[in-house]
C-alpha positions as CSV (number, residue, x, y, z in Angstrom):
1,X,0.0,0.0,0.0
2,X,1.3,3.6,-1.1
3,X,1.4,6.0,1.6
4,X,0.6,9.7,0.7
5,X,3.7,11.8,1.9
6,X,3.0,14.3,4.0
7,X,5.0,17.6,2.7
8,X,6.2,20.1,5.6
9,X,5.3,24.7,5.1
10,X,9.1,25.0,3.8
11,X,8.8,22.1,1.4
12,X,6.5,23.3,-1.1
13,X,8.5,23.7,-3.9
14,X,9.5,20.0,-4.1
15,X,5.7,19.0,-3.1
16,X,4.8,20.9,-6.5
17,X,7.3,19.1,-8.7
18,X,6.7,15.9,-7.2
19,X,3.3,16.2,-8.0
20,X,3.8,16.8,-11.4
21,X,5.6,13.8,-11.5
22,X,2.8,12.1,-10.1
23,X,0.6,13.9,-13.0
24,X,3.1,13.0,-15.8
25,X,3.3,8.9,-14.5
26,X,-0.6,8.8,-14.1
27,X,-0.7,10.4,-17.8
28,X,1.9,7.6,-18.9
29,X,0.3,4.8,-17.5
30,X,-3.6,6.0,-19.2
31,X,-1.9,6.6,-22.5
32,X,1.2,4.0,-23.2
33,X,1.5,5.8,-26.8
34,X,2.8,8.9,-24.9
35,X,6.6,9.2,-24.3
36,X,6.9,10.9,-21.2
37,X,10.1,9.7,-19.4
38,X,12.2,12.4,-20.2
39,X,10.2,15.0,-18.7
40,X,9.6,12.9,-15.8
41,X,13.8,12.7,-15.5
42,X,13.9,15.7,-15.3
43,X,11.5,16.9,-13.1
44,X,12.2,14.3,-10.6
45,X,15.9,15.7,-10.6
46,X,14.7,19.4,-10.6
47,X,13.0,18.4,-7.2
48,X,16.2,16.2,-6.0
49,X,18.1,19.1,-6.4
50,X,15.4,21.1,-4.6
51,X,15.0,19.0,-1.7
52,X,18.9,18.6,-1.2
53,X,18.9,22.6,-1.5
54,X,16.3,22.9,1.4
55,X,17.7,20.5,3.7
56,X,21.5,21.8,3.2
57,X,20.5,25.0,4.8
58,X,17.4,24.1,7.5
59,X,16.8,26.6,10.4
60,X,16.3,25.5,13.6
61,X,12.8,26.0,13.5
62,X,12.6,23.9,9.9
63,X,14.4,21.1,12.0
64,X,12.2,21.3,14.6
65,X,9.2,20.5,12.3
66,X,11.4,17.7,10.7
67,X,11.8,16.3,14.0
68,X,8.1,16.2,14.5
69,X,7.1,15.1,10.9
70,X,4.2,12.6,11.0
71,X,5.9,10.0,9.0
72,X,8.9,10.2,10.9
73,X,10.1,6.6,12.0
74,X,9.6,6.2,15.5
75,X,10.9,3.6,18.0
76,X,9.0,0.7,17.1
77,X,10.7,1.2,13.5
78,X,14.3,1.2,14.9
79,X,13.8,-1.4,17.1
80,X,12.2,-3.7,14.0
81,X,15.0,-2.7,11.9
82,X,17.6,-3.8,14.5
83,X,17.0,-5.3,17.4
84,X,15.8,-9.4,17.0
85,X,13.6,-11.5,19.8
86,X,12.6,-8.8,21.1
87,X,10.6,-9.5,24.5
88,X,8.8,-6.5,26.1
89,X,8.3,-6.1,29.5
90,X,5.2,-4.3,31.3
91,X,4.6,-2.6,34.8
92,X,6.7,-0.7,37.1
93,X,5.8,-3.1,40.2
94,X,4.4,-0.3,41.6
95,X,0.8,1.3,40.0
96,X,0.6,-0.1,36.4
97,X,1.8,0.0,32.6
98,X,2.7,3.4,31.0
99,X,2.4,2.6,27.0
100,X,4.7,5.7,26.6
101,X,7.8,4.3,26.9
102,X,8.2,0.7,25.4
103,X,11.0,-1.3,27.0
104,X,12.5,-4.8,26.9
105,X,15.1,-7.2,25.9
106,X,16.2,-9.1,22.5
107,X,19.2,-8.8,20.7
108,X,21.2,-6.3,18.8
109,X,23.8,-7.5,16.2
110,X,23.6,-10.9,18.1
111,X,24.3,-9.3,21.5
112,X,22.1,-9.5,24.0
113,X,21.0,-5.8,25.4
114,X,18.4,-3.9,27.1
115,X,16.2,-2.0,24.9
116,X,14.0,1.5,26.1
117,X,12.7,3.8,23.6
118,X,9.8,6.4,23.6
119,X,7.4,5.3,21.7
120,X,4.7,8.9,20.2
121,X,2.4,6.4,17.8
122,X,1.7,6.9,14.3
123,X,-1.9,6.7,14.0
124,X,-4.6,8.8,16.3
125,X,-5.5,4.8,18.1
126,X,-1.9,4.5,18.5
127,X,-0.5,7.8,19.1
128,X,-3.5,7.9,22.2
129,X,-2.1,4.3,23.8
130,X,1.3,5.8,24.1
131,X,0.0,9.8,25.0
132,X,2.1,10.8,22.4
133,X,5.7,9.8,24.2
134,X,4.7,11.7,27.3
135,X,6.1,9.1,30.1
136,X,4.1,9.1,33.5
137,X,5.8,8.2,36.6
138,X,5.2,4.6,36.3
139,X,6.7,5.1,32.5
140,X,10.2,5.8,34.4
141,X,9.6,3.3,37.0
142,X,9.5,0.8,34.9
143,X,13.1,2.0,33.0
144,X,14.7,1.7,36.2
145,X,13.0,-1.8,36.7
146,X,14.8,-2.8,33.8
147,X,17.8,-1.0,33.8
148,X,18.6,-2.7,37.1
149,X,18.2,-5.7,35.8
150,X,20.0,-5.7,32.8
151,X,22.7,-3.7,35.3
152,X,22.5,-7.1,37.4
153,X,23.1,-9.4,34.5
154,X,25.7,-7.4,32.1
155,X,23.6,-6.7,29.8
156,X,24.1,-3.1,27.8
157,X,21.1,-0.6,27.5
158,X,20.2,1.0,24.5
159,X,17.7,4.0,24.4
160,X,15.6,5.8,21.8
161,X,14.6,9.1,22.7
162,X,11.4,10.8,21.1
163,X,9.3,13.1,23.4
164,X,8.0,16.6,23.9
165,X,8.8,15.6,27.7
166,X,7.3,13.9,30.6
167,X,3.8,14.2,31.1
168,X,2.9,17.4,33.2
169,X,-0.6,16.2,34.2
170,X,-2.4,16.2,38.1
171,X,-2.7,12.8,37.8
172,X,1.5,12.2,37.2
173,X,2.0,15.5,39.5
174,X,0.4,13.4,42.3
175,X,2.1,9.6,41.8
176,X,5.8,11.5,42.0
177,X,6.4,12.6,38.7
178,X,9.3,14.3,39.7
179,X,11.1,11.5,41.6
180,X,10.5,9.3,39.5
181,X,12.7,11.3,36.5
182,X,15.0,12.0,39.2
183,X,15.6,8.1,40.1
184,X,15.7,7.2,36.1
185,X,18.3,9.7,35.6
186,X,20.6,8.1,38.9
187,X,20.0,5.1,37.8
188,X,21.5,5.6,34.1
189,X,24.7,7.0,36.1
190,X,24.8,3.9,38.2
191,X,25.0,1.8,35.8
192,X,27.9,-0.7,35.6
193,X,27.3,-1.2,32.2
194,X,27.3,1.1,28.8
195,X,24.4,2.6,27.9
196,X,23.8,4.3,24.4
197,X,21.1,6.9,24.0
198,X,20.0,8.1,20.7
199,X,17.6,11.5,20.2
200,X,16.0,9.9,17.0
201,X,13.0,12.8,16.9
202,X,12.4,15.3,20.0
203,X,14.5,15.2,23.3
204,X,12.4,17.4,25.3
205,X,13.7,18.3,28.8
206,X,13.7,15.6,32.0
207,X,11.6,13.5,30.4
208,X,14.3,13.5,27.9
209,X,17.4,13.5,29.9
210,X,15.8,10.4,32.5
211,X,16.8,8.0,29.6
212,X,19.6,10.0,28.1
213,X,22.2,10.4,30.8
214,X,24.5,7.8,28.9
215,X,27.7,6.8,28.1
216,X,27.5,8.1,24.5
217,X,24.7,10.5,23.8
218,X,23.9,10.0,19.8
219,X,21.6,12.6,17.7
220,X,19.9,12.0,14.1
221,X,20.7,14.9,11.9
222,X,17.2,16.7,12.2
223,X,16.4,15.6,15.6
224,X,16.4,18.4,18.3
225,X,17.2,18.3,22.1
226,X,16.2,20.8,24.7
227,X,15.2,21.9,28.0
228,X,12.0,23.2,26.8
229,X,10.1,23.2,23.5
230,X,10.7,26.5,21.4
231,X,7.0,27.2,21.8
232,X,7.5,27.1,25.2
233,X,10.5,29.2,25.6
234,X,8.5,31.8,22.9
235,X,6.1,32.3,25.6
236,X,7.8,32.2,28.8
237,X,10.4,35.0,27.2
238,X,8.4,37.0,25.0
239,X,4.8,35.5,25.9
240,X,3.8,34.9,22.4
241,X,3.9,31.4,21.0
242,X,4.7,32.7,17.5
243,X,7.9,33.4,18.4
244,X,9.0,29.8,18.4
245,X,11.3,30.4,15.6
246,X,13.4,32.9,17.0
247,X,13.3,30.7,20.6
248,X,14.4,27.2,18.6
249,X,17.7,29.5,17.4
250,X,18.3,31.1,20.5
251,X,18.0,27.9,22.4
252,X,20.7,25.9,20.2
253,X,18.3,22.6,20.2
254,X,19.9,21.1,17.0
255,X,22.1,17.9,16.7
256,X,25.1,20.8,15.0
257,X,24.9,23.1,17.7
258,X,25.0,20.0,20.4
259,X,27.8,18.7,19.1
260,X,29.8,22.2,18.9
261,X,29.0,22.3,22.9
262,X,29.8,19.0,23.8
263,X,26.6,17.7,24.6
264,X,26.4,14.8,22.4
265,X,28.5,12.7,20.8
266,X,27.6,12.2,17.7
267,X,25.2,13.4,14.6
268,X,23.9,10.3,12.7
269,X,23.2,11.3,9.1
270,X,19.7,11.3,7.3
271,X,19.0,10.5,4.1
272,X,18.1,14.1,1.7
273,X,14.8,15.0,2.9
274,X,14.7,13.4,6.5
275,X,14.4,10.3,8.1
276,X,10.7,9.7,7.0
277,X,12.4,9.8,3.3
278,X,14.5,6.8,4.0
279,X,13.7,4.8,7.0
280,X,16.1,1.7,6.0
281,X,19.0,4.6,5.8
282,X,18.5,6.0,8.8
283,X,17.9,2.8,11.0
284,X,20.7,1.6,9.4
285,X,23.3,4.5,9.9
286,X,21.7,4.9,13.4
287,X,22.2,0.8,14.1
288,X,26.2,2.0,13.0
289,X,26.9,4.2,15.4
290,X,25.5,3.0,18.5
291,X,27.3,-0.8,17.4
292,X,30.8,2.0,17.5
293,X,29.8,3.4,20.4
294,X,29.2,0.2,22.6
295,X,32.6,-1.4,21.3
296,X,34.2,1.6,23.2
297,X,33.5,0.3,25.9
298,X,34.4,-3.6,25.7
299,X,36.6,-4.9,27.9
300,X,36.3,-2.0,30.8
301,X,35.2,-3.1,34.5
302,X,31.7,-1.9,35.8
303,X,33.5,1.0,37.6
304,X,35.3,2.3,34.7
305,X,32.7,2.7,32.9
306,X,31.0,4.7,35.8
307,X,33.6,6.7,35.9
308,X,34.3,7.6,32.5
309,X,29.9,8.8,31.8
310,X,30.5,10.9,35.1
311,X,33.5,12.6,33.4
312,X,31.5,13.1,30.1
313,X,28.9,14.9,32.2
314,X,31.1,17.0,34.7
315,X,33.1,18.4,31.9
316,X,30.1,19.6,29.9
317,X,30.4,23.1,30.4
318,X,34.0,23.5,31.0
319,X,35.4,24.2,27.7
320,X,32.9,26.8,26.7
C-alpha cells in the first residue's frame, strides 16, 4: 500500500514538482502511446536538487518540524530494523503499565542488550495508547526496573529518545512525577554497564534527559534536544507562542549546535529529505553508530565505565 507523503510549510516547492511527477506517471500509464520519461527525469531531478537545496540550509525552526514530521520513523521502527527476539516487559511493580515508553530485551547485532525507547504512535489509536511519548511516573519506574536488571546481569542498555517531555498532568503530579525522572536519571549513572542513548525525533527536557544520561549520547541529523520546547521558551520569554522560531535559534536545540557544545557525541546522518524519506538509511546509519559506540567500551570493568559517563557529564560546560 502507497502511503501519501506528507510535505512540511518550507517544502512546497518539491511538493509541487513531485506532484507533477505524479501527473506525468498517471498520464503515462492512461496513455502507453505517450513518451513521457524524459520530462519525468527531469522533473524528478529538478525536485532532487530542490530538496537537497532545502535540507543543506534548515533553520532550527525547519528542523524542529522535521523532528516532529508525522511519518517520521519512531521507535517501534528502529527497534524492528535492528533489534531481534525482542521480548517487552510491562509494569513498574508499583501502579501499572505506561504505553509511553516501550522497553524490553532481545538482541542487537547478536548481542544480547536492554532495549528502552519512547514510543509517540503513528496513528490517532496509537499515538492515544502511548500519549504521544509523554512518560508518566510509572513510564520511568519501569526503565529503572529494567535497567537494574540488565545492570544485574551485564547486559548493555540502548535508548531511543522521542518526546516533547514527561507528562505534566495532576494525575503524574500526584504519583511523583518528579522522583520518579529524578531516580531514572541516577539510575543511568549507576549503571555498571554502557548505555547508548540516541535522540532519534524530539529530546524534550527531563523527560528527555531520565533515559539519556548515557555513556555516548547519539543525535539524528534533524532531531532536536532541549530543555524546553521553542513554543514554550516563545512564551515564557516573549509570551507569544509565534515566536517559536526565533526561541528554537536562540535555544541551540539542534544535533550541530549539540555537538559544537559538547553535549552529544555524535550526529547520525539522514537521508536528503529526513528520516521519514529513507527509514532503511537511517535505522541503518543509526544501528552503526550505537554498534561503535558500545565497542568503546568492551573490555572495561563496571567501575570504569561509571567513571568515565560521570566525566562526560562533569566536563560539559567547562570548555565553553
Amino acid at each position: 500500500m502507497t502511503v501519501m507523503r506528507s510535505y512540511l510549510d518550507f517544502e512546497k516547492p518539491v511538493a509541487e514538482l513531485e506532484a507533477k511527477v505524479e501527473e506525468l506517471k498517471a498520464v503515462g500509464a492512461r496513455d502507453g502511446a505517450v513518451s513521457i520519461s524524459e520530462e519525468v527525469g527531469r522533473l524528478e531531478a529538478k525536485a532532487a536538487a530542490a530538496l537537497s537545496d532545502i535540507y543543506a540550509s534548515l533553520t532550527p525552526w525547519q528542523k524542529t518540524q522535521v523532528a516532529r514530521h508525522p511519518q517520521r520513523p519512531h521507535f517501534v521502527d528502529y527497534c524492528a530494523d535492528l533489534i531481534t527476539e525482542f521480548t517487552p516487559l510491562a509494569g513498574d511493580r508499583a501502579f501499572g503499565e505506561d504505553a509511553a515508553i516501550v522497553a524490553g530485551f532481545g538482541r542487537f547485532r547478536g548481542r544480547a542488550v536492554c532495549v528502552i525507547g519512547q514510543e509517540k504512535g503513528h496513528s490517532t489509536e496509537t499515538r492515544l495508547h502511548h500519549n504521544f511519548g509523554m512518560a508518566k511516573p510509572e513510564g520511568y519506574r519501569k526503565a529503572v526496573r529494567l535497567m537494574e536488571m540488565a545492570d544485574r546481569f551485564g547486559l548493555p542498555v540502548l535508548a531511543f529518545i522521542d518526546t516533547a517531555g514527561a507528562f505534566p498532568g495532576i494525575e503524574a503530579e500526584e504519583r511523583g512525577q518528579a522522583e520518579a525522572i529524578a531516580r531514572s536519571t541516577e539510575a543511568c549513572l549507576a549503571l555498571g554497564v554502557p548505555n547508548v542513548a540516541l535522540v532519534i525525533g524530539e529530546g524534550g527536557s527531563g523527560g528527555a534527559i531520565a533515559l539519556a544520561t548515557a555513556n555516548r549520547v547519539l543525535m539524528m541529523e534533524h532531531a532536536i534536544y532541549g530543555v524546553i520546547s521553542p513554543e514554550g521558551a516563545a512564551s515564557i520569554l516573549w509570551r507569544d507562542q509565534g515566536r517559536a522560531s526565533d526561541a528554537a535559534t536562540a535555544m541551540k536545540i539542534t544535533a550541530q549546535d549539540l555537538l559544537r557544545l559538547g553535549i552529544i557525541d555524535t550526529i547520525v546522518p539522514e537521508a536528503t529529505g529526513g528520516a521519514h524519506r529513507g527509514r532503511a538509511a537511517a535505522t541503518a546509519a543509526a544501528g552503526q553508530a550505537m554498534a561503535a559506540a558500545l565497542a568503546e567500551f568492551d573490555g572495561l570493568s563496571p567501575d570504569e565505565i561509571r567513571d568515565r559517563r560521570a566525566v562526560k557529564f562533569l566536563e560539559i560546560g567547562r570548555k565553553l
